[in-house]
C-alpha positions in Angstrom: 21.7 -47.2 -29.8 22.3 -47.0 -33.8 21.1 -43.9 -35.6 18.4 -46.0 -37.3 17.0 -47.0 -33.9 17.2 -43.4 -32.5 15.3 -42.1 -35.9 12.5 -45.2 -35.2 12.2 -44.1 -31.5 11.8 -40.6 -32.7 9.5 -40.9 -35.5 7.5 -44.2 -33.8 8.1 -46.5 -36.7 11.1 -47.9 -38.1 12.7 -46.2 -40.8 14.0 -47.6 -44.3 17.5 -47.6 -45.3 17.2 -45.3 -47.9 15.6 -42.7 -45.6 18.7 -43.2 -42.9 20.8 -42.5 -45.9 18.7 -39.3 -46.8 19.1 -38.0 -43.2 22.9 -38.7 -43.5 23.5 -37.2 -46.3 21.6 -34.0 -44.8 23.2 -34.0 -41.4 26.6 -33.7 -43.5 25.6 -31.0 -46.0 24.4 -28.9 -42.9 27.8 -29.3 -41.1 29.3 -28.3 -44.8 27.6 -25.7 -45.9 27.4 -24.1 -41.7 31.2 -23.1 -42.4 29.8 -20.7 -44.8 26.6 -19.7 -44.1 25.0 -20.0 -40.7 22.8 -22.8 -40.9 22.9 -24.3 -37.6 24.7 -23.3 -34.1 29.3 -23.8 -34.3 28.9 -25.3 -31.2 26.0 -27.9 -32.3 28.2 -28.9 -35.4 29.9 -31.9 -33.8 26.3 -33.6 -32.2 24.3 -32.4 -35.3 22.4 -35.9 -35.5 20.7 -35.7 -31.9 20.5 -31.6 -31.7 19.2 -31.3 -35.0 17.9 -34.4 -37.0 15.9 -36.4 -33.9 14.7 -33.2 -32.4 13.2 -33.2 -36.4 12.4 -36.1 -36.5 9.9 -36.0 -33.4 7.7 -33.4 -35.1 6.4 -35.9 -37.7 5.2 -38.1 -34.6 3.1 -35.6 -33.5 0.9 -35.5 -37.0 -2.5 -35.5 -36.0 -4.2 -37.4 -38.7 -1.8 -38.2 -41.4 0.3 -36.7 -44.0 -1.3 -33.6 -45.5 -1.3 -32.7 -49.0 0.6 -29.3 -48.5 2.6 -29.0 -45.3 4.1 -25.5 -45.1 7.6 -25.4 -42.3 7.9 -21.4 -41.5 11.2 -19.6 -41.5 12.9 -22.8 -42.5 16.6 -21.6 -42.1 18.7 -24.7 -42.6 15.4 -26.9 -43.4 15.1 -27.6 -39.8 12.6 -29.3 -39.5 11.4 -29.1 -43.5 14.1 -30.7 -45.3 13.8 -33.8 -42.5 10.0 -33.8 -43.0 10.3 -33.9 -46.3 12.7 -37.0 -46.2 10.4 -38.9 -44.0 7.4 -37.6 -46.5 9.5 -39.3 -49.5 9.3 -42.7 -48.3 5.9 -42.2 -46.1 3.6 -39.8 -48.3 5.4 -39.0 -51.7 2.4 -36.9 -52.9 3.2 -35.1 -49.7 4.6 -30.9 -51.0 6.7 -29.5 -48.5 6.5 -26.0 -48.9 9.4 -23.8 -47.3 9.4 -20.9 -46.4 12.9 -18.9 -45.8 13.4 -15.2 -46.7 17.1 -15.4 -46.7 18.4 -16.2 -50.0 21.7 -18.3 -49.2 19.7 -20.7 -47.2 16.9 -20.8 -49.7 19.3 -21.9 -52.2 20.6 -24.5 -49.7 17.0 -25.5 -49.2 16.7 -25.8 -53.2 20.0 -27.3 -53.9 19.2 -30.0 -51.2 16.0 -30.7 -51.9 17.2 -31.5 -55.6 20.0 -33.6 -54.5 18.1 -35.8 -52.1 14.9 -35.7 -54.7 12.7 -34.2 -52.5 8.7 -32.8 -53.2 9.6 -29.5 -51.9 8.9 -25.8 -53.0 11.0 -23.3 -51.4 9.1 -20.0 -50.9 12.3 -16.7 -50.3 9.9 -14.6 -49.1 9.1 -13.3 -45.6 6.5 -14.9 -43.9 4.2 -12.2 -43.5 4.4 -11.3 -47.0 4.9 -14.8 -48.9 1.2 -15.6 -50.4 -1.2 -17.8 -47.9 -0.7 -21.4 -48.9 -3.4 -22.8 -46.6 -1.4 -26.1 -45.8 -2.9 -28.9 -43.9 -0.1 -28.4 -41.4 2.1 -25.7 -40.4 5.8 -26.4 -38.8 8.2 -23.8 -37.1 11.2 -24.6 -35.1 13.3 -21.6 -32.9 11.4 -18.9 -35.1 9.7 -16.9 -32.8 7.6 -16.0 -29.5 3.9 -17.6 -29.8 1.9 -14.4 -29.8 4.1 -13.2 -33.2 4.6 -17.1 -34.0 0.8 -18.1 -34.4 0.4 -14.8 -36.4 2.4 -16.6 -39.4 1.2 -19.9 -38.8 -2.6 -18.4 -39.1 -2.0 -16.5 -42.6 -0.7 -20.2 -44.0 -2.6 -22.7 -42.3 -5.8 -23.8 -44.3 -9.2 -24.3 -42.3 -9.6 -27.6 -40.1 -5.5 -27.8 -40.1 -2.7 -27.9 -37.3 0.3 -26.1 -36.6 2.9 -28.0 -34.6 6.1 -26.3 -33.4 8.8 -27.2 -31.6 9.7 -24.6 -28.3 12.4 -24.5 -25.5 12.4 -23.5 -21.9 10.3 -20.5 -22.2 7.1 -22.4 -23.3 4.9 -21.8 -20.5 5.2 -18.3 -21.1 4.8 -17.8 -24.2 1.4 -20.2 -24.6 -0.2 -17.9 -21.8 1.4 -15.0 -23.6 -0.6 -16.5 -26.9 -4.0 -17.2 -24.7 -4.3 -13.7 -24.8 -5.0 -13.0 -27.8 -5.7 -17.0 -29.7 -7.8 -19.3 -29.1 -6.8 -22.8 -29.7 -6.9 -25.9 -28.7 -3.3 -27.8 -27.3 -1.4 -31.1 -27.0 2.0 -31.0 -25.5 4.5 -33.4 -25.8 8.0 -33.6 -24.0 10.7 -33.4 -26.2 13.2 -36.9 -26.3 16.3 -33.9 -27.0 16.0 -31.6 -24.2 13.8 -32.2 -20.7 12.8 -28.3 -21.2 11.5 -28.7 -24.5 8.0 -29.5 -25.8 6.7 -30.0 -28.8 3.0 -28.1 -28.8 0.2 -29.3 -31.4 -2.4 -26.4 -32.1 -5.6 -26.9 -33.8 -9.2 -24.9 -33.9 -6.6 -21.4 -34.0 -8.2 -18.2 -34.3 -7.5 -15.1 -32.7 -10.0 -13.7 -29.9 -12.8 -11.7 -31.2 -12.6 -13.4 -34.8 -15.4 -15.5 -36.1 -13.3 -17.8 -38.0 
């Protein structure tokens, strides 16, 4: 299978040339820039396209209703996923702002030097989460960040009302969403990841945490 049919399984539609050559060009400045800064995993360097940019990729599938006007990817790192939504946005909702969200500053500047190269509508936010100022996106994205209980913390100060949070979790998912039903409500879709068979990708929407009225 080419890489152009892998992104089009991924994503459920086929993708443009141009967007294929955005996503190249981003696998290659992650494998770069990872011998100086720790961007993404030594040991994932060498199948960056699968590990990183169609596990990505799949996250856009799961957009409940459409492109949002502000989507907001917490603790972005390497712009995994935010830099490849943001690619896809180009092409599939340019008025689209991808707002990300990385406190460390050598990977913000990766995210900001990237984001120029490729021409992407992005604003990188180096700030911590907890602290950055709520931008009450229509969707929130995380990738590997953090637990669910601490996770949907983040993705409730930036998530505006009537919005969804998708994020992308490993083998430990079942845990941590009846960890989270402790103290959220919410309502959930899960969808097997096309990566790993012990990956999902969860879609939240109607969160709140127990004993809040909104």
């Amino acid at each position: 299978m080419s890489r152009a049919e892998e992104a089009a399984e991924a994503l459920g539609f086929p993708v443009s040339r141009e967007t294929l050559g955005r996503l190249d060009s981003f696998s290659e400045a992650l494998v770069s820039w990872s011998r100086r800064i720790n961007l993404i995993a030594p040991n994932t360097c060498a199948d960056v396209w699968s590990r990183h940019i169609i596990d990505s990729l799949q996250i856009v599938r799961y957009v409940p209703a459409g492109f949002p006007d502000r989507w907001c990817d917490i603790g972005s790192g390497g712009g995994l996923p935010g830099i490849v939504v943001a690619i896809v946005a180009s092409e599939r909702a340019p008025e689209t702002t991808v707002l990300l969200v990385e406190a460390d500053k050598r990977k913000s500047a990766f995210l900001k030097i990237i984001s120029r190269e490729l021409g992407l509508n992005t604003e990188v936010v180096t700030q911590r989460i907890e602290t950055a100022d709520d931008v009450k996106a229509g969707i929130v994205s995380a990738r590997a960040l953090a637990p669910m209980p601490e996770l949907l913390g983040y993705c409730a100060r930036h998530l505006a009302p009537g919005g969804a949070c998708i994020l992308a979790k490993g083998r430990n998912w079942r845990q941590e969403l009846e960890a989270a039903q402790q103290s959220w409500h919410f309502e959930c879709d899960r969808h097997d990841s096309i990566v790993d068979r012990d990956s999902v990708v969860l879609v939240l929407r109607n969160l709140r945490r127990l004993g809040s009225l909104t």
